[in-house]
C-alpha positions as CSV (number, residue, x, y, z in Angstrom):
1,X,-27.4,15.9,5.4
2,X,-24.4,13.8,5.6
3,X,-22.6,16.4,8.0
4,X,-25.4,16.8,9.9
5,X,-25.8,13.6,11.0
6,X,-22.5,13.5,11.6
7,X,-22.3,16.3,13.6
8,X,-24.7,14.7,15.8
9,X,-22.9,11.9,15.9
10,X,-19.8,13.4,17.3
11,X,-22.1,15.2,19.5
12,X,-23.2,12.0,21.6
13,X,-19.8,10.5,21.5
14,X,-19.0,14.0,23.2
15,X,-21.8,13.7,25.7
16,X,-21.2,10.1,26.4
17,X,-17.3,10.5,25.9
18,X,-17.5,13.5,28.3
19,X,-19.7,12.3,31.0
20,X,-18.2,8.9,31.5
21,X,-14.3,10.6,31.7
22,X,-15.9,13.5,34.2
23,X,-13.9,15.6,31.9
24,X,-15.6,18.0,29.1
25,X,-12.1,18.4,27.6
26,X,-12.1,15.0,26.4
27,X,-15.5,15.4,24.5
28,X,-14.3,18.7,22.9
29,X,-10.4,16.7,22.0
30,X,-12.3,14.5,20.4
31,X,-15.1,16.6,18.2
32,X,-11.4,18.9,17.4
33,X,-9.7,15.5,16.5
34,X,-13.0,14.6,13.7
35,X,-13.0,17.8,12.2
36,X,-9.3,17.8,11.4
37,X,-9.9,14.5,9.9
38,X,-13.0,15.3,8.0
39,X,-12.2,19.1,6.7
40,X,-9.4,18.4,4.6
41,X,-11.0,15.5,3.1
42,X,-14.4,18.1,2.0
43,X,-12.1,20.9,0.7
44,X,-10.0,18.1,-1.3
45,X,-13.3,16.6,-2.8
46,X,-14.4,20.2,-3.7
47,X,-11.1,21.3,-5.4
48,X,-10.7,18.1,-7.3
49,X,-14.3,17.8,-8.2
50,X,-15.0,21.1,-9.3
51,X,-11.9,21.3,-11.0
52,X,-12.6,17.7,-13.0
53,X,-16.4,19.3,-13.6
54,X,-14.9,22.3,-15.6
55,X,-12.2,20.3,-17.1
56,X,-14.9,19.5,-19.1
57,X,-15.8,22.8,-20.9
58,X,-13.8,23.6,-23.7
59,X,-13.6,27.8,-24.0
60,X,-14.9,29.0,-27.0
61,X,-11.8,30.8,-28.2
62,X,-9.8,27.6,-28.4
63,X,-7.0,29.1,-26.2
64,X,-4.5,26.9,-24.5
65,X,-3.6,27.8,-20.7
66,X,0.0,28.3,-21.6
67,X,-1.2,30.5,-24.2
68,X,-3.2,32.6,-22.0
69,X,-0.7,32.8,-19.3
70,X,1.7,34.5,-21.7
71,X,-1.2,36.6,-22.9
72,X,-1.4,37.8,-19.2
73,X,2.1,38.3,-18.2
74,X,2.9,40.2,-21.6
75,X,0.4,42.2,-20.7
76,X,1.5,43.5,-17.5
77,X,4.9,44.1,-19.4
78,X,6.2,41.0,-17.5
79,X,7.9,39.3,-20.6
80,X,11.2,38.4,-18.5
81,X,8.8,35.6,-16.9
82,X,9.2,32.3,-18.3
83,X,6.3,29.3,-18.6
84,X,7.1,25.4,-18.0
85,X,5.4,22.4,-17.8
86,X,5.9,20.5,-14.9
87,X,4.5,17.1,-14.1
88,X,1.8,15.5,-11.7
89,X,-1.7,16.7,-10.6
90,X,-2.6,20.5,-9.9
91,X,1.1,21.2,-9.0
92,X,1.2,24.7,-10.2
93,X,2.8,27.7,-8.7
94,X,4.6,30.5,-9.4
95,X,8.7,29.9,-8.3
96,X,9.9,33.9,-8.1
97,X,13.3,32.3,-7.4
98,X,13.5,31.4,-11.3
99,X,11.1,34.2,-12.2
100,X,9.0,31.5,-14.1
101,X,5.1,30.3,-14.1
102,X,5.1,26.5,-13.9
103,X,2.1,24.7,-14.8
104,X,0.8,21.0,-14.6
105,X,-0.1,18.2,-16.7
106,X,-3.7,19.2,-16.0
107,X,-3.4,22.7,-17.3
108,X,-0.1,23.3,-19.5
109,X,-1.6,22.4,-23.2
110,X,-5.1,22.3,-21.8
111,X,-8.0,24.2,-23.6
112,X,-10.6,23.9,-20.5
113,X,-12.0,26.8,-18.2
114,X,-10.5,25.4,-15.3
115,X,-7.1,25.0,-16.7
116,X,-7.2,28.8,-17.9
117,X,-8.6,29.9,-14.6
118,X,-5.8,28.3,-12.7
119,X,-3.1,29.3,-15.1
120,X,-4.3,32.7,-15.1
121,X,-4.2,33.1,-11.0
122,X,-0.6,31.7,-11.0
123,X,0.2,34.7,-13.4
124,X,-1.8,37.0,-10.6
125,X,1.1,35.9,-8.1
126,X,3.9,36.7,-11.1
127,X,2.1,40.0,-11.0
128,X,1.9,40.5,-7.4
129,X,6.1,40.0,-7.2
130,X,6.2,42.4,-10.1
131,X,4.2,45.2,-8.0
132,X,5.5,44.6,-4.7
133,X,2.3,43.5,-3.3
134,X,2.8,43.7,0.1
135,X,1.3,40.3,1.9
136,X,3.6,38.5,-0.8
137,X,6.5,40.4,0.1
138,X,6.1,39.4,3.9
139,X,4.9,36.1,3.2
140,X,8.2,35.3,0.7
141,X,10.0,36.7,3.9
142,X,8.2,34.4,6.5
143,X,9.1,31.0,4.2
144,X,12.3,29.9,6.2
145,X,11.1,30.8,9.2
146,X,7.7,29.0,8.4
147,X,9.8,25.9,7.2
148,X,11.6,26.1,10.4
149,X,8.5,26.2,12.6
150,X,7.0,23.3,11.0
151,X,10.0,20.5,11.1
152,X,10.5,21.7,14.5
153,X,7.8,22.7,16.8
154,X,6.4,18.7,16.8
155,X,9.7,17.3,17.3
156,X,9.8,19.6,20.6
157,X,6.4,19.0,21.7
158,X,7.2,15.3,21.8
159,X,10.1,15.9,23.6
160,X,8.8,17.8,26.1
161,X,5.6,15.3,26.8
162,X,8.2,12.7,27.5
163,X,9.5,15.1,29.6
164,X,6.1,16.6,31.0
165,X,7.1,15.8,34.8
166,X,10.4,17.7,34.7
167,X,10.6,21.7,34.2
168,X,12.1,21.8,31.7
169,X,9.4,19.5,29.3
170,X,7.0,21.6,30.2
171,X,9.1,24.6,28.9
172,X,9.7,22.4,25.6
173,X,5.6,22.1,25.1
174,X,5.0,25.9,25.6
175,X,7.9,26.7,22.6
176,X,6.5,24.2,20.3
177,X,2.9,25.6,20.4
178,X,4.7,29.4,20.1
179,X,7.0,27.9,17.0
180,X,3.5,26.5,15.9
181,X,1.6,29.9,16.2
182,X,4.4,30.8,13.4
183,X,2.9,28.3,11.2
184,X,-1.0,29.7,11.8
185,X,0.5,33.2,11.1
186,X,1.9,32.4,7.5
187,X,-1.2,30.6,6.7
188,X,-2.9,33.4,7.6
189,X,-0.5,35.6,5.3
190,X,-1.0,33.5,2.7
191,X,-4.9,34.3,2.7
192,X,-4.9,37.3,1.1
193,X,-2.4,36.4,-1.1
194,X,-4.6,33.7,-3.0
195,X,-7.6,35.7,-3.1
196,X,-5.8,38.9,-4.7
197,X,-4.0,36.4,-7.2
198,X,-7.8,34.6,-7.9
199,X,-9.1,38.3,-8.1
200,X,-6.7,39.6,-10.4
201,X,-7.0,36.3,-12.7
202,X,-10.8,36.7,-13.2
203,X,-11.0,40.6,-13.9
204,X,-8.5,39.9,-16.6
205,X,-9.9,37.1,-17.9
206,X,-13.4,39.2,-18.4
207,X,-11.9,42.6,-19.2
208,X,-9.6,41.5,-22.4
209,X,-12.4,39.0,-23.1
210,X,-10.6,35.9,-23.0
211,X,-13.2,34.4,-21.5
212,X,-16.9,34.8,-22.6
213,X,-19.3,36.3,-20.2
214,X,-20.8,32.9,-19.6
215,X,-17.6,31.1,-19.1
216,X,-15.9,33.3,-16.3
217,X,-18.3,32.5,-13.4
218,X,-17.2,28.7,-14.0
219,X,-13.7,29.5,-13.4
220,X,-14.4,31.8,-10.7
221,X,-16.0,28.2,-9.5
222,X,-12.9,26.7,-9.9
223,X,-10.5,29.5,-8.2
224,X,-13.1,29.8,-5.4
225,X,-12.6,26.0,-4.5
226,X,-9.4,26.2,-4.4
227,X,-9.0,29.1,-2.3
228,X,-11.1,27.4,0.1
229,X,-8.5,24.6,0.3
230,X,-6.2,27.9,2.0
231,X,-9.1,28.7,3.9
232,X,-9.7,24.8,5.4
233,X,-5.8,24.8,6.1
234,X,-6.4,27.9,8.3
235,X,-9.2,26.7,10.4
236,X,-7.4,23.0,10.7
237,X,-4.2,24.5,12.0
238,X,-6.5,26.4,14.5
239,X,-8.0,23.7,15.8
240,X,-4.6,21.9,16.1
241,X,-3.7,24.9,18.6
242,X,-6.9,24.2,20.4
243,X,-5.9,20.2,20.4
244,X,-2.5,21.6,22.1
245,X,-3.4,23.6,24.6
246,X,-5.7,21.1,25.6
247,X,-3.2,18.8,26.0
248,X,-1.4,21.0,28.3
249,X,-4.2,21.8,30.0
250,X,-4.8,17.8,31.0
251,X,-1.3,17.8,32.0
């Protein structure tokens, strides 16, 4: 209800917005501007309340997340892979630099479905190094290109507004959105990446029954919230390419 109502909302700013300027490309930069505000802010209440909501649920075999992360990466034979606990607040990832699983105050120690779903889907990416997995391979290849892109496509887009009347700000625009359609193609990478990893956590988790029936659908919950967090990333960076070329299109 809430998103309806503000859908409409945006919709007669848009329709005011729009008919006052005599230009429909202010209405739409405007409805593109609230839903890069609002999206993040729905996919971060998701991940964080879902993830507190499970938090809750103790699983019946009294495993710890760390425990269960070994479990999985022993396992697939992967017993070169280490585990730490690092601090702050769903931090956890998987560093194939140091070879080691690295999981957060929120899960390292933690008995919970949610931490045990999240610690086993950072094991999925351990697993995905360990077999090659394609998309990981291209997206571990794409990282210093993508950190590249993102310092530096906004710095030249700025530039080259305050240099919009001269030929060569206009060229300085037209590199920043291509540097930026570098970003949108990691993210995009990325995708399947999270799902395989999320995929690969809950099959194990049911198959050598560390979690009960009951108790894997919660933390496939948990994984599918967070995945969505990818997903709202995408669609966010999208409509940052649609605010661009909007932009040059005014110009």
């Amino acid at each position: 209800m809430f998103l309806t109502n503000l859908s409409m909302a945006a919709m007669r700013v848009y329709t005011t917005y729009g008919t006052r300027s005599n230009d429909v490309g202010y209405g739409i930069y405007f409805i593109i501007f609230l839903a890069m505000m609002i999206l993040p802010l729905i996919a971060h209440f998701n991940v964080t309340s879902t993830f507190k909501k499970y938090s809750a649920v103790r699983n019946s075999r009294g495993l710890t997340a760390d425990q269960v992360a070994r479990m999985i990466l022993d396992a697939n034979g992967l017993y070169n892979v280490g585990i730490e606990h690092i601090r702050g607040n769903l931090s956890d990832h998987y560093d194939p630099k140091a070879n080691v699983v690295r999981l957060s105050d929120a899960v390292f120690g933690q008995t919970s479905v949610a931490a045990i779903g999240v610690a086993a889907h950072e094991c999925g990416h351990a697993c995905q190094h360990a077999e090659e997995y394609k998309p990981i391979l291209i997206r571990s290849k794409l990282v210093p290109v993508t950190n590249f892109c993102s310092y530096t496509w906004y710095i030249l887009f700025f530039i080259g507004a305050a240099l919009s009347q001269l030929t060569i700000g206009t060229s300085l625009i037209y590199i920043s959105i291509i540097l930026f359609l570098a970003v949108i193609v990691f993210q995009i990478v990325t995708l399947p990446c999270e799902f395989n990893a999320s995929s690969r956590a809950l099959k194990t988790l049911e198959q050598d029954n560390i979690l009960e029936t009951a108790e894997v659908p919660q933390a496939r919950k948990v994984l599918t919230a967070a995945a969505l967090t990818y997903v709202t990333s995408l669609v966010v960076s999208v409509l940052q390419l649609l605010r661009l070329l909007l932009s040059v299109r005014r110009r």
